[in-house]
C-alpha positions, 0 to 999 in steps of 0.5 A: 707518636708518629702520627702526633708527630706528622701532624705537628710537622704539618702544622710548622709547614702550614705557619712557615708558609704562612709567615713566607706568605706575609713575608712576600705580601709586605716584602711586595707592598715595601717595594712598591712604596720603595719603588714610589719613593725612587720614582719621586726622588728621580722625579725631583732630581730631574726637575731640580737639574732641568731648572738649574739647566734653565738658570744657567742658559738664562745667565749664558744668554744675559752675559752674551747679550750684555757684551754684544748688544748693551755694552756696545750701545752704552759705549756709542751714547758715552761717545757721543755725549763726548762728542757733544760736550765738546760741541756744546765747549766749542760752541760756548768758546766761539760765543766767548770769541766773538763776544771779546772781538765785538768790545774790541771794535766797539773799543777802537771805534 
C-alpha cells in the first residue's frame, strides 16, 4: 500500500510539474504577445501624439504669418487702392473743371 501509494504521489508530482511546466510556457508566449501588444500600442500613441504636435505647430505658424506678413500686405494694397481711387476721382474732377472753364471761354467769346 505504501509503494502503490509512493508511486501515485510521484505521478501527481510529475503531471503538477508538468501543468506548471505548460503553464510557464503559455504564461511566457501571453506575455510576449502582451508585451507586442503594449510596445504597438506605445508605439501608435507616440505617432498619433507627434502627428498632432505637428498640426498644431503648423496652425501656430499660419496664425503668425497670417498676422505679421498677409494681413499687414493685404492692409497697404487696400490703402493704396484708396489712394488710388481718390487720384483717379480727383484726376476725373479736374478732367470735369477744366472742361466747364473751357465752354465757359468759348461762351464769352
Amino acid at each position: 500500500m505504501c509503494r502503490h501509494y509512493c508511486q501515485q504521489q510521484l505521478i501527481d508530482i510529475r503531471l503538477r510539474a508538468e501543468e506548471i511546466e505548460s503553464t510557464v510556457k503559455m504564461r511566457k508566449t501571453g506575455m510576449s504577445k502582451a508585451r507586442f501588444y503594449d510596445r504597438l500600442h506605445k508605439v501608435t500613441v507616440s505617432g498619433l501624439m507627434g502627428l498632432t504636435l505637428v498640426g498644431c505647430s503648423l496652425l501656430v505658424y499660419r496664425f503668425y504669418r497670417y498676422f505679421t506678413v498677409v494681413r499687414p500686405r493685404q492692409l497697404e494694397q487696400k490703402r493704396l487702392l484708396a489712394e488710388e481711387g481718390m487720384t483717379q476721382e480727383q484726376l476725373e474732377r479736374e478732367a470735369e473743371l477744366l472742361r466747364r472753364q473751357r465752354e465757359a471761354e468759348t461762351l464769352k467769346s
